[in-house]
C-alpha positions in Angstrom: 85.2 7.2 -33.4 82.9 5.8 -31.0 84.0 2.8 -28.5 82.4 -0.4 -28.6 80.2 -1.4 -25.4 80.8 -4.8 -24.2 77.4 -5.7 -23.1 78.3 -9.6 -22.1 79.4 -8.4 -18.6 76.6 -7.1 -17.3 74.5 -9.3 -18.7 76.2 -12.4 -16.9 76.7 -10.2 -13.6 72.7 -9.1 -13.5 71.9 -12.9 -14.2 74.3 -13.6 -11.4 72.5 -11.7 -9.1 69.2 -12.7 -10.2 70.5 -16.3 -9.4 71.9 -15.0 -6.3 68.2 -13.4 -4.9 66.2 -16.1 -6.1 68.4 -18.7 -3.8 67.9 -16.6 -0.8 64.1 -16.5 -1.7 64.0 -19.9 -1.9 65.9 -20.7 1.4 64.3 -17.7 3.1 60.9 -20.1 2.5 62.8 -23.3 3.5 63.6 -21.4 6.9 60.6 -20.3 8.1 58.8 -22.3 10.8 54.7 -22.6 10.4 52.8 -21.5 13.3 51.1 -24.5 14.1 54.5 -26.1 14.7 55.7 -23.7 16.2 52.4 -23.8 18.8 52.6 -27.9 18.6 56.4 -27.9 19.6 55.4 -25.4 23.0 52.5 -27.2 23.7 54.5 -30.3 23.9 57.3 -28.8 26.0 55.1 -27.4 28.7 53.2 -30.8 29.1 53.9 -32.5 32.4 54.6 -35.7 30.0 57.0 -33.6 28.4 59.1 -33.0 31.5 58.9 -36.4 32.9 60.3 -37.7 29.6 63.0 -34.9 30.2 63.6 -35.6 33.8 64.5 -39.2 33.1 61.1 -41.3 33.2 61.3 -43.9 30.0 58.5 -45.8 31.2 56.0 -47.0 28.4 52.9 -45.2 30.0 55.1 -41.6 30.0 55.6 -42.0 26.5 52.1 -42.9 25.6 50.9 -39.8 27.8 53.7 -37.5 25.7 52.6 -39.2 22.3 48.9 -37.8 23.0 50.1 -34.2 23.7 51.0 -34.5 20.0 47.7 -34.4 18.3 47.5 -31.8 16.4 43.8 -31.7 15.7 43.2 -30.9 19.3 46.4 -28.3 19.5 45.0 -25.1 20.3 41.2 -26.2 20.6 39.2 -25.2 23.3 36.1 -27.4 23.5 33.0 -25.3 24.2 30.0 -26.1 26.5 26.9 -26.3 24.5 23.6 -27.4 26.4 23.3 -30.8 25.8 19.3 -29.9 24.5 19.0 -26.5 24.4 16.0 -24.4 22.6 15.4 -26.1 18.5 13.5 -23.7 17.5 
């Protein structure tokens, strides 16, 4: 006489666990830091608007001069020197 196999178990505990891994995935993504802010937020602490802001200075002009290390279009750019009129052709 053969026993019967209670399948409902493991069926609940495997979609437990499947619950279980995709919540870490999903937090895992939630975690992670991009690199751009990750370069914007140490480009903005080692301006010297940065530290003035830190060191006490809450003038208007200190703030305005730590609001423009925030830009991130210029984060990481590096203007290059073209000739103003080189060769055309």
């Amino acid at each position: 006489m053969e026993m019967p196999t209670n399948v409902m178990p493991v069926v609940k505990a495997a979609a437990r666990l499947a619950m279980v891994i995709g919540s870490l995935g999903a937090l895992a993504g939630c975690a992670s830091i991009p690199q751009r802010a990750w370069a914007n937020g140490q480009a903005m602490s080692s301006s010297r608007a940065f530290q003035a802001v830190q060191s006490g200075d809450q003038s208007i002009d200190a703030h305005r001069r730590l609001q423009g290390t925030l830009n991130p279009r210029l984060l990481n750019y590096r203007e290059v020197a073209y000739p103003a009129f080189g060769t055309w052709w």
